[in-house]
C-alpha positions, 0 to 999 in steps of 0.5 A: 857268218859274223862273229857273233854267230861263232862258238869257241871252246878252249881246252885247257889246263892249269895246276901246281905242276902246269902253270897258269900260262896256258890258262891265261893265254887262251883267257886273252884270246877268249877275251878278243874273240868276246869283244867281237861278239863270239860266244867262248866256254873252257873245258878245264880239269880239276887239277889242283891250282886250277883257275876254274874259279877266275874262269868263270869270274871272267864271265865265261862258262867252264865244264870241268874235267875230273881228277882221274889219276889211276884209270889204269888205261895207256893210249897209244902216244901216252909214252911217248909224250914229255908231258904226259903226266900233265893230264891227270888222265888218259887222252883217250878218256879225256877226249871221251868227256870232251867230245859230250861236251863239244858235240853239244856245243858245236863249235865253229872253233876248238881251241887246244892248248896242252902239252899232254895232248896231241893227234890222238886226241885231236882226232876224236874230236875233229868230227865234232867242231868246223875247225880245230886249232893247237897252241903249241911252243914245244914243235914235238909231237903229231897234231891233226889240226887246221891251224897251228899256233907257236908265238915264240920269238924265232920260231919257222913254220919248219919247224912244224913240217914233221909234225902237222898235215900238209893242209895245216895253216901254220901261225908262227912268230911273237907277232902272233904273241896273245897280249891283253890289250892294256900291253899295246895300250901302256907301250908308247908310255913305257917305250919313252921312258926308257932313255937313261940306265937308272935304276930305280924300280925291279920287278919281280914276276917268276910265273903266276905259281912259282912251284920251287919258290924261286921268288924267295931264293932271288929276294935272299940273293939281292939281300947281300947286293949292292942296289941303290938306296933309292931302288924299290922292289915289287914282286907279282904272284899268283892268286894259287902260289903256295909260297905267298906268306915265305914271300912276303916273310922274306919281303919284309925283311929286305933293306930296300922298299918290297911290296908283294902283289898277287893276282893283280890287274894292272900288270901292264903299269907295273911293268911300264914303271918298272927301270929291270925285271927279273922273271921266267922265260915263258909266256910273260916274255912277250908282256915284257918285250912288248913294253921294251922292259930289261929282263933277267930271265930264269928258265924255269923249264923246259920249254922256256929255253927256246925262248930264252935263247932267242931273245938272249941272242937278239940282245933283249934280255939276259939269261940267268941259270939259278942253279949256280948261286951255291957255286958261284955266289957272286953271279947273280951280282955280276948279271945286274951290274952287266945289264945296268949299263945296257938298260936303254939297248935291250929295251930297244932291242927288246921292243922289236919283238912284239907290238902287244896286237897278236891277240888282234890279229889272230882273231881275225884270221879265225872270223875269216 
């Protein structure tokens, strides 16, 4: 079979509370798989902050999911799943309305990307697709799946071994980490000039949402810093942020040169020209490292602390806990000045996470 003979069908999900970073990865993936010549369609809710609109302005087709909030109907895991409350549903009616639309598909792949559904879900849908594959990061709860993905930085298949099926092919690392291929296009660019401590240029990034309006609180913080008269600040938000107008109030008013950007197409040249970056440590991690660019990483939740553990304890980027400016006002001024002169180290060590071709490669595993 040739690619272009393959159906691939994503379910996934964005909003408020979720992020855009499910979304925007498997819309990597689904690009790659595209360029190869498969056939990709989205299975998506109607979460508020939904991306079903850029989706489908992408060229793909999305069979949207309703809001289903008080079904009044518990399925066997839905207690004990963290993210529960992520699906706006039940996973035995999710996978009721998935399953209509995957057995019309028949897909040669389904590809499951969601904190709020595991092996429960998964196993009403494996008798309607050839094969099914988890992008995971949180290793904590059942799957019922042939291939598992989890493209943090440090991760073991291990870590995976209570949680999957001995017959699951486990895909673990960054080498895995789904990057569009402008990433790998900018890296050589981005690498070179990265051979001095200046800095010049931060870049601001806390997620295409930013549901605490982080963006806001750090532009007041480095309002009382001592940065370099010449130093720009360029902040990068989402299209479905609700606090883009208090971000660009905030950024007007700042004494160094900040421009707001939401929804931009080139993140890749922001970043490659950016000297620091301040962002979350969730997927844009791999975007960053991947064009050895310094980071002060907040974790924002959860499930990014794996990530920014790991590539704290790697050298490649330093962690800032945001909740204790009130206590410690002087904090986040003692993190940039301590990474400043550690620029030209973290961005080398920073680079050895990733080569940006995950996307790549894990395409041709699934046209094997």
């Amino acid at each position: 079979m040739t690619a272009k003979e393959y159906k691939i069908v994503f379910r996934c999900d964005a909003s408020i509370q979720i992020g855009s970073g499910h979304v925007m990865r498997c819309l990597t993936l689904a690009d790659e798989l595209s360029r190869q010549g498969a056939e990709c369609s989205f299975i998506c809710r109607q979460h508020d902050g939904n991306l079903i609109e850029e989706i489908q302005q992408q060229g793909y087709k999305v069979y949207p999911l309703p809001l289903e909030q008080d079904l009044g109907v518990e399925t066997e895991n839905k207690d004990l799943l963290a993210h529960a409350d992520w699906l706006a549903s039940t996973q035995q009616r999710d996978a009721e309305l998935s399953r209509s639309i995957v057995e019309q598909i028949k897909p040669n792949w389904l590809i499951v990307d969601h904190y709020a559904l595991d092996e429960s879900w998964e196993k009403r849908l494996q008798p309607y697709c050839k094969k099914l594959m988890v992008i995971d990061d949180l290793a904590d709860r059942k799957h019922d799946c042939d291939v598992l993905l989890d493209q943090n930085f440090g991760r073991e298949p291990q870590d995976y071994a209570a949680y999957v099926n001995k017959d699951c092919e486990l895909l673990c690392g960054s080498k895995y980490a789904l990057l569009r291929p402008e990433f790998a296009e900018w890296r050589s660019y981005s690498l070179e000039r990265r051979q001095h401590n200046k800095l010049a240029s931060i870049l601001i990034n806390l997620g295409g949402v930013d549901k605490d309006n982080m963006t806001t609180k750090i532009l007041k913080e480095l309002q009382t810093k001592s940065l370099p008269d010449s130093c720009s600040i360029t902040i990068v938000m989402g299209s479905t942020s609700p606090w883009i107008e208090a971000v660009k109030k905030q950024a007007a008013i700042m004494q160094w040169r900040t421009v707001v950007k939401v929804g931009v197409n080139n993140m890749a040249e922001l970043m490659a020209n950016s000297d620091v970056a301040i962002g979350a440590a969730g997927s844009t991690s791999w975007e960053r490292c991947c064009l050895g660019l310094p980071t002060i990483m907040l974790v924002l939740a959860d499930n990014q602390q794996i990530i920014a553990s790991a590539l704290e304890d790697a050298g490649a980027a330093r962690t800032f806990d945001i909740n204790i400016l009130e206590s410690e006002p002087l904090a986040f001024d003692q993190v940039i000045k301590s990474v400043v002169p550690k620029m030209k180290d973290m961005s080398k060590a920073v680079s050895n996470v990733t080569d940006g071709l995950g996307a790549l490669r894990l395409a041709r595993f699934l046209f094997q």
